[in-house]
C-alpha positions in Angstrom: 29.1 -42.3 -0.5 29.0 -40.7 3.0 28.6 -37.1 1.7 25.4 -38.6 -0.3 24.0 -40.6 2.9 23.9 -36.9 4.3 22.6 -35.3 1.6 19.7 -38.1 1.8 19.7 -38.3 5.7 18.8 -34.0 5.5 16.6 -34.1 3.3 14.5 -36.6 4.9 14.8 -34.3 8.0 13.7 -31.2 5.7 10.7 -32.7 4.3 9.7 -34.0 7.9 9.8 -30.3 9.0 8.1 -29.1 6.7 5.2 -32.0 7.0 4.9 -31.4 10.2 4.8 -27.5 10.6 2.4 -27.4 7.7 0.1 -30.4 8.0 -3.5 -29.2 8.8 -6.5 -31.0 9.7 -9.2 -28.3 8.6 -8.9 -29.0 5.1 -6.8 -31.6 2.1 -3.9 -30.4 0.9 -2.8 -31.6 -1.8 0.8 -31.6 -3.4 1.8 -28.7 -4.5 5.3 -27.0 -6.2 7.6 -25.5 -3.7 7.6 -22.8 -6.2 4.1 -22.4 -5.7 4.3 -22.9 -1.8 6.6 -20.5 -1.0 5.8 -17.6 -3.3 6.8 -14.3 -1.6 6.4 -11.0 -2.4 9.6 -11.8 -5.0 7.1 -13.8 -6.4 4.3 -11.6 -7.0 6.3 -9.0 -8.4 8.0 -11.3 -11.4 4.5 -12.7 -12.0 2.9 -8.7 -12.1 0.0 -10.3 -10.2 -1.4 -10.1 -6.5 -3.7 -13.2 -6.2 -6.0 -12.2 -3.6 -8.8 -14.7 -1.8 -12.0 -13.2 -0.8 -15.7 -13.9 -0.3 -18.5 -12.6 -2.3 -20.6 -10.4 0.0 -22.6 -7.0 0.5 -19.3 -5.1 2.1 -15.8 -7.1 0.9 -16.4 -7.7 -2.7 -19.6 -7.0 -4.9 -21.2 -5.7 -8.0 -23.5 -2.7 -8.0 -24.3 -1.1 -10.9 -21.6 -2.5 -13.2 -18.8 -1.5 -10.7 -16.6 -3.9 -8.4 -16.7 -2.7 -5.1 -16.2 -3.6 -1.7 -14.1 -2.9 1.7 -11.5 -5.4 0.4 -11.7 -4.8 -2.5 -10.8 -1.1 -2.2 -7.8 -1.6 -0.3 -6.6 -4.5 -2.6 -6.0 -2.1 -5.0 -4.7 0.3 -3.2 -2.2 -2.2 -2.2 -1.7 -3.4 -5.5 -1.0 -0.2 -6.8 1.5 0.4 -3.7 3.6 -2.9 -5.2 3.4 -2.0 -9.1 1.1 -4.7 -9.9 -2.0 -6.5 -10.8 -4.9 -7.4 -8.7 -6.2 -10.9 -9.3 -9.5 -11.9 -7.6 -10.9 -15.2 -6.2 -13.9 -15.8 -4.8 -14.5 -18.6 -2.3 -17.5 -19.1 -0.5 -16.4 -21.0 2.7 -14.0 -19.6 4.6 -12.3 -23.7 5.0 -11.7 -23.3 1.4 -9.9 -20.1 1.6 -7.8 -21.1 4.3 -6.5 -24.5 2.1 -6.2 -22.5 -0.9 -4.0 -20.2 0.3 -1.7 -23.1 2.1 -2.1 -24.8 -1.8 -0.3 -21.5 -3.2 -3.4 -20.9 -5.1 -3.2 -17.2 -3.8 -1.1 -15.0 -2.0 -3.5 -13.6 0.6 -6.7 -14.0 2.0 -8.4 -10.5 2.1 -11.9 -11.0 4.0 -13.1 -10.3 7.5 -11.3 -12.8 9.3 -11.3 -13.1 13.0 -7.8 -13.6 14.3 -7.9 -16.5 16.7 -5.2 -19.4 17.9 -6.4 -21.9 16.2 -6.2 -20.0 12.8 -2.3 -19.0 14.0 -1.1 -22.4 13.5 -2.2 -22.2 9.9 -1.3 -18.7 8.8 0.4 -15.7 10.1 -2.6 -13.3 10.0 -1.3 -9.0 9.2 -1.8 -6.5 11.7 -5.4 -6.0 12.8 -7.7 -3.9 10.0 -10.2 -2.9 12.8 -11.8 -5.0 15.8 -15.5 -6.4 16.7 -16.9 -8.8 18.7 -19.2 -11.8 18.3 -23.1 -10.6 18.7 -26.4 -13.1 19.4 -28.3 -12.4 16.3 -32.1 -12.9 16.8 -35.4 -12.4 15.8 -37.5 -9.0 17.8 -41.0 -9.8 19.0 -43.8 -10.0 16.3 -45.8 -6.4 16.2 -42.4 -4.8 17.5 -43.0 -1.9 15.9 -45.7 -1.1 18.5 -43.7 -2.2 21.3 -41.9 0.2 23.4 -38.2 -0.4 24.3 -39.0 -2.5 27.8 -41.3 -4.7 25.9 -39.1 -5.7 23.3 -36.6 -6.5 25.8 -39.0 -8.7 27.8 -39.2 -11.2 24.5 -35.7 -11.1 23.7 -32.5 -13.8 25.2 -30.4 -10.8 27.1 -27.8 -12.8 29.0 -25.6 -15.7 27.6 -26.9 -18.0 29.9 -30.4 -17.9 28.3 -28.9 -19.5 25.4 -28.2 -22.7 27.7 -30.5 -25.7 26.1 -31.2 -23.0 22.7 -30.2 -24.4 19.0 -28.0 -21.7 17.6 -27.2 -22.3 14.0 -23.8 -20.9 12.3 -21.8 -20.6 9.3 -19.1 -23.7 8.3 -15.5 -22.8 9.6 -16.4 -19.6 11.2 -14.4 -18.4 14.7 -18.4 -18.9 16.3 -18.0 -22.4 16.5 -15.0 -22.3 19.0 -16.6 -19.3 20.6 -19.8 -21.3 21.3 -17.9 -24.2 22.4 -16.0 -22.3 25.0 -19.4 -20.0 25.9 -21.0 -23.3 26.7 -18.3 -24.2 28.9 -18.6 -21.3 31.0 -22.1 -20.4 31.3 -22.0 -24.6 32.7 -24.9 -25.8 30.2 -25.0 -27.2 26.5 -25.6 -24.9 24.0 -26.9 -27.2 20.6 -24.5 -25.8 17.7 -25.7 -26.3 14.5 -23.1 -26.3 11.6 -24.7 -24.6 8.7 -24.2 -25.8 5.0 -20.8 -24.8 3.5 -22.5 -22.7 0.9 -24.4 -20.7 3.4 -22.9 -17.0 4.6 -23.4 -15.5 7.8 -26.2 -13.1 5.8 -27.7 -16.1 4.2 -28.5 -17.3 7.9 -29.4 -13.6 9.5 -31.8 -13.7 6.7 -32.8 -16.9 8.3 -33.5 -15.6 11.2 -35.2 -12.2 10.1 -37.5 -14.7 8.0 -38.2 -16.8 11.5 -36.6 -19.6 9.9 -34.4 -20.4 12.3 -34.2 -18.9 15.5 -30.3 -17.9 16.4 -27.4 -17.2 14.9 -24.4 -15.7 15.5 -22.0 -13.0 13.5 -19.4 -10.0 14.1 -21.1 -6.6 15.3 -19.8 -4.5 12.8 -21.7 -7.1 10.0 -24.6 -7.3 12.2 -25.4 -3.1 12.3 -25.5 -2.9 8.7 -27.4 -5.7 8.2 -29.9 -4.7 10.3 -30.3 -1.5 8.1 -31.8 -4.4 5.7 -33.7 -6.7 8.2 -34.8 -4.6 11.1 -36.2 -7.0 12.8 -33.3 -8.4 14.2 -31.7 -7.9 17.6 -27.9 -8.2 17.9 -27.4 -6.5 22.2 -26.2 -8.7 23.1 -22.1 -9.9 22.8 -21.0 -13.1 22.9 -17.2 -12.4 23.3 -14.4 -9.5 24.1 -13.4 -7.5 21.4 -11.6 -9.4 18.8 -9.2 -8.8 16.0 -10.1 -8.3 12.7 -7.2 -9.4 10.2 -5.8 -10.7 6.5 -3.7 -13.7 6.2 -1.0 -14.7 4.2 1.1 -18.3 4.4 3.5 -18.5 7.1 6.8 -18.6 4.7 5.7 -15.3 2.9 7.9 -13.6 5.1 8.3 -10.1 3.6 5.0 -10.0 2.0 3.8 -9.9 5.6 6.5 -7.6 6.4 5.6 -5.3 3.6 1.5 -5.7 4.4 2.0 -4.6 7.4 4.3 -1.6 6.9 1.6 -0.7 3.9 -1.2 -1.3 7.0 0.8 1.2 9.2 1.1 3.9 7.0 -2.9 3.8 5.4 -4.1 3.8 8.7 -2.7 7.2 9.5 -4.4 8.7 6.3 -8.3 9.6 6.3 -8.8 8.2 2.9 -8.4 4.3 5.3 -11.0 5.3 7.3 -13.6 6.8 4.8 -13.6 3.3 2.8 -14.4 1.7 6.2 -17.4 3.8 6.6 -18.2 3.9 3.3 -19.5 0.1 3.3 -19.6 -1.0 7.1 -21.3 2.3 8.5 -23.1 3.7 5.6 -26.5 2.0 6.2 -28.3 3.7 3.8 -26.3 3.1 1.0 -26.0 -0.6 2.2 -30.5 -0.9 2.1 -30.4 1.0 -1.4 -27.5 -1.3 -2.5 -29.3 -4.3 -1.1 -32.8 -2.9 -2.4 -31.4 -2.5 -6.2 -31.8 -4.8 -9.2 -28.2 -3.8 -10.1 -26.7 -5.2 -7.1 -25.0 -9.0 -7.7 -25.8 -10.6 -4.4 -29.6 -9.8 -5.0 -30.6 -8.2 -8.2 -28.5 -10.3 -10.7 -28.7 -7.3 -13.3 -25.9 -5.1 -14.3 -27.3 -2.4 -15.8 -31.1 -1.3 -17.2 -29.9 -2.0 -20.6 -29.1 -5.1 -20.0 -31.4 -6.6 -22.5 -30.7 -4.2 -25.4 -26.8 -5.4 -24.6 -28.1 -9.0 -24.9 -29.9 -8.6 -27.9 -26.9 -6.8 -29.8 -24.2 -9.5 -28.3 -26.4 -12.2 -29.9 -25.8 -10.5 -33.3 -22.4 -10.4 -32.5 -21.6 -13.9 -31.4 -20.2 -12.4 -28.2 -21.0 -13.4 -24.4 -23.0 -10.1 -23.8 -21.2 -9.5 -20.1 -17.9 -9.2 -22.7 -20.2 -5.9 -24.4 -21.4 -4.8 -20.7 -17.9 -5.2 -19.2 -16.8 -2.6 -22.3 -19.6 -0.5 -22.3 -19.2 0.0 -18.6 -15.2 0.6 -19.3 -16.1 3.3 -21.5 -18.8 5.0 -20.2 -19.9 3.4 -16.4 -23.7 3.2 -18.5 -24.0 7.1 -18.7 -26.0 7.4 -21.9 -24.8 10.9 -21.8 -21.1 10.6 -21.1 -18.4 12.5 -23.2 -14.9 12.3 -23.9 -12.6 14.9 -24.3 -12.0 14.1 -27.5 -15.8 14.0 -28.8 -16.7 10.2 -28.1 -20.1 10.3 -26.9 -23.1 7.6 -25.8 -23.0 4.7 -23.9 -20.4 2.9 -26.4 -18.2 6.5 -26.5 -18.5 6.2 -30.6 -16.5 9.5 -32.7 -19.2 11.3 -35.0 -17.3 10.0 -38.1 -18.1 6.4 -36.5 -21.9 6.9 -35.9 -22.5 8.8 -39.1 -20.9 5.6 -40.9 -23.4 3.9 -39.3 -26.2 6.1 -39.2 -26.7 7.2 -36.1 -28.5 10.5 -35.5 -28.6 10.9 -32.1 -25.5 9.5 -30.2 -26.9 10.0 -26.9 -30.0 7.4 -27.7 -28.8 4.1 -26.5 -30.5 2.0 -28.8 -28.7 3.6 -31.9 -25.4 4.2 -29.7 -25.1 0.2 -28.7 -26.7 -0.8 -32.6 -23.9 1.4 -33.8 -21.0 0.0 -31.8 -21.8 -3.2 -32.3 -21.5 -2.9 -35.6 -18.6 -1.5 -36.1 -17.4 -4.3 -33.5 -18.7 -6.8 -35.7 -16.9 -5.2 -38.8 -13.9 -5.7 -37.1 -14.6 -8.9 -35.5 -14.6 -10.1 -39.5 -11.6 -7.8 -40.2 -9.2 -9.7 -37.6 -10.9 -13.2 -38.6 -8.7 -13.1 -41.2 -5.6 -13.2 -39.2 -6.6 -14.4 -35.8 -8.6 -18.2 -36.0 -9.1 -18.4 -32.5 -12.1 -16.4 -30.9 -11.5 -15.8 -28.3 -7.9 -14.7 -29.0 -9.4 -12.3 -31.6 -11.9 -10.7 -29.2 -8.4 -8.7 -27.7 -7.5 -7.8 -30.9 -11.2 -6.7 -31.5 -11.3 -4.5 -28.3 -7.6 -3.1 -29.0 -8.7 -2.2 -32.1 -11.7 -0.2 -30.7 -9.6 2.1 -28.6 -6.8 2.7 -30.8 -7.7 1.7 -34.3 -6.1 -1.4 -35.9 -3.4 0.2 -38.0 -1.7 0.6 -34.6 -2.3 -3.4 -33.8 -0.7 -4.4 -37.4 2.4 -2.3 -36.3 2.5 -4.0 -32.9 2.0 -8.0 -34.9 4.7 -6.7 -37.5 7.0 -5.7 -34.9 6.3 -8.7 -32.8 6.9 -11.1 -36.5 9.9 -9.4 -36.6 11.1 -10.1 -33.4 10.5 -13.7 -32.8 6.7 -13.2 -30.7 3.5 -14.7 -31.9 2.0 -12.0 -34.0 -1.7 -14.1 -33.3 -1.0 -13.7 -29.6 -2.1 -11.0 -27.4 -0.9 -11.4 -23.9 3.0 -10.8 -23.6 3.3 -11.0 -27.2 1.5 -8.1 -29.5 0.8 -6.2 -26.1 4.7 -5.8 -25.5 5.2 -4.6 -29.1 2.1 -2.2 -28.8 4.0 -0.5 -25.8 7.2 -0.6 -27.2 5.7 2.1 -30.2 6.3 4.9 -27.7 10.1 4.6 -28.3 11.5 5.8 -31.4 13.6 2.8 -32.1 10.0 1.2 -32.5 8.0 3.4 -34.0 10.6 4.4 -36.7 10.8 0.7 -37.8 10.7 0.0 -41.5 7.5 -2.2 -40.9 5.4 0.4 -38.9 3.3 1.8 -41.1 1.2 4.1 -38.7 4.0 5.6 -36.4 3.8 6.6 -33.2 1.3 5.4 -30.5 1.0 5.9 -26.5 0.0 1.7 -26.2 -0.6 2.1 -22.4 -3.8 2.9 -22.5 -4.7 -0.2 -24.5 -3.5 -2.3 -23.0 -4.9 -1.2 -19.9 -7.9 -0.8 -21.8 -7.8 -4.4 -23.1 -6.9 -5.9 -19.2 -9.7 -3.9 -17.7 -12.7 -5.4 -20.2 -11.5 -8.8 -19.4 -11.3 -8.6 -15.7 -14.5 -6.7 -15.3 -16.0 -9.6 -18.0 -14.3 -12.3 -15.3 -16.0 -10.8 -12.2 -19.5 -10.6 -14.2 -18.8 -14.1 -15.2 -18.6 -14.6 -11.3 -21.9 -12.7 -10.3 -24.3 -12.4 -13.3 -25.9 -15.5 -15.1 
């Protein structure tokens, strides 16, 4: 009885602990599973997937032209590939939701340009800094500044801090400018009127603000404020608001090697080139930035993926198919080059064999209109062949897209062999998948119920992952 008064008495004192070094104020936490709570790096590896958080914007994670790109993004995979895994994406819009999510366990990390500051320490333990900035005054240059020369500009512009005294200076929800402004008012000695912007609002949604004479002021990090004035260049961000500050990611305090292992990873990237060229490529490339921001195929603006997005809507119709699934596999196999061909004579936007397109009558494989009619009807054809088997749609569209990059003699083997050894031969994902692998090995592939021998399943199944993550971050970006 005493030995289960202390077992109580402890765990009491465990729970307290962990209440109190956890609680947060910023955001509702729910209950969660202390599986889920104190995933590690352990963790990530059994489950094959890094669950990153991020926010969908012109430099950390976008669409242009079909692609996913970004600063984050880039090194995300790079970092994934470093542990052996997958990279899972979510995209949050206010940076309050990002922090709770991560305390949830809804994700391992929060990959986005994060200003390290005290406040944010007691939440998280942030990774060793990416880079550094510092908080700039965004605001709005003179009307007819073109004309102006330097002086006069200046002479219509706030160029001290303690011009702002009495000013309305909006900014975005949970940012590191609200504390800054707090503290700026405190020392310039007069109130500076902060305005808390909507949660949905980004800190470009309120430069554009400004640009548009909207509102007056804002506030963001310099390195976000040069490129965006490649885009508005009517704004003036002279002059600082703070020191130099760190620029960081940020796991949960209890993922103790993943932070270990981060930062390591940070340590050793930083002494390559290939680190530095990705930062330039989206935070000082400011041409590439206006032609991204000036594009119809860019998410955060345009809305389009690709110019043929109407053919592929009109042809995924006929198929019954969500046309971003068609876009996400015509990009897959050919990044919408009309032109584009494999080394082993797939050619056109949908990368169909001659024998293919003279089945369907195609005539000229680099003409998109008869490449995409083509492709989707042989994806049709085999849309009906699998319906035979697999009931559930959207179950049968990975058997469909398997099917398409390796033929679907291959996939019988793989449901045979799966049949055989207790899988679901109707399930893709760790079912038919593993068994589609496994007919690289000779114990396999020599089985009485393959029919079509060997095959390299890899690919596939790579193949197969890839449409339906580049399909989940169109769903994201593109209506």
């Amino acid at each position: 009885m005493r030995v289960k008064l202390i077992s109580i008495l402890f765990l009491i004192f465990l729970l307290g602990c962990i209440k109190e070094k956890h609680e947060v104020k910023t955001a509702s936490v729910e209950t969660v599973s202390m599986e889920n709570y104190y995933s590690d790096l352990r963790q990530i590896k059994q489950r094959d997937t890094l669950i990153a958080l991020t926010g969908f914007n012109a430099y950390s994670y976008f669409i242009y032209r079909g692609q996913p790109m970004g600063y984050e993004y880039e090194l995300l995979n790079l970092y994934a590939k470093h542990l052996g895994v997958h990279l899972k994406i979510k995209v949050l819009r206010n940076i309050n939701d990002m922090f709770a999510s991560l305390i949830k366990g809804n994700g391992d990390i929060i990959a986005y340009n994060l200003t390290v500051t005290s406040k944010r320490k007691k939440l998280v333990a942030f990774t060793e800094p990416l880079t550094t900035t510092r908080q700039v005054l965004i605001q709005r240059r003179p009307f007819g500044w073109e004309r102006m020369t330097l002086d006069q500009i200046k002479q219509n512009l706030i160029s001290s801090p303690i011009d702002l005294i009495g000013k309305e200076i909006w900014v975005r929800s949970g940012s590191a400018y609200i504390v800054r402004l707090k503290h700026l008012s405190e020392e310039i000695g007069g109130k500076i009127f902060i305005k808390i912007a909507p949660p949905e609002m980004t800190t470009e949604d309120l430069i554009k603000e400004v640009s548009e004479g909207k509102i007056d002021y804002t506030v963001a990090d310099e390195n976000i404020a040069q490129l965006q004035q490649a885009y508005y260049r009517n704004i003036d961000f002279s002059v600082p608001l703070s020191l130099p500050q760190q620029i960081a990611w940020a796991v949960r305090k209890t993922s103790v090697d993943l932070l270990r292992d981060l930062n390591n990873w940070l340590s050793r990237e930083k002494r390559k080139i290939e680190y530095y060229v990705i930062y330039d490529r989206y935070y000082k490339n400011r041409l590439a930035f206006r032609r991204r921001l000036r594009s119809d195929f860019f998410s955060h603006t345009g809305g389009k993926i690709s110019k043929y997005d109407d053919l592929i809507k009109k042809y995924a119709k006929e198929l019954g198919w969500d046309w971003r699934i068609l876009a996400a596999l015509i990009y897959r196999e050919s990044q919408f080059n009309p032109k584009a061909k494999s080394w082993a004579g797939a050619r056109g936007l949908m990368q169909l064999m001659p024998v293919v397109a003279k089945k369907y009558g195609v005539k000229n494989l680099n003409d998109p209109v008869q490449n995409i009619k083509a492709g989707m009807k042989y994806l049709k054809w085999l849309d009906k062949y699998w319906s035979k088997y697999i009931k559930d749609k959207n179950e049968r569209i990975k058997f469909v897209l398997a099917s398409y990059n390796i033929g679907y003699g291959h996939i019988q083997d793989a449901r045979r062999l799966a049949e055989k050894y207790g899988a679901d031969p109707n399930k893709w994902e760790n079912n038919v998948e593993v068994f589609l692998l496994k007919k690289s090995n000779p114990k396999f592939y020599n089985d009485k119920t393959v029919h079509n021998g060997f095959a390299s399943g890899k690919e596939t199944v790579n193949y197969v992952q890839d449409i339906l993550n580049f399909y989940q971050t169109y769903k994201k970006f593109i209506s």
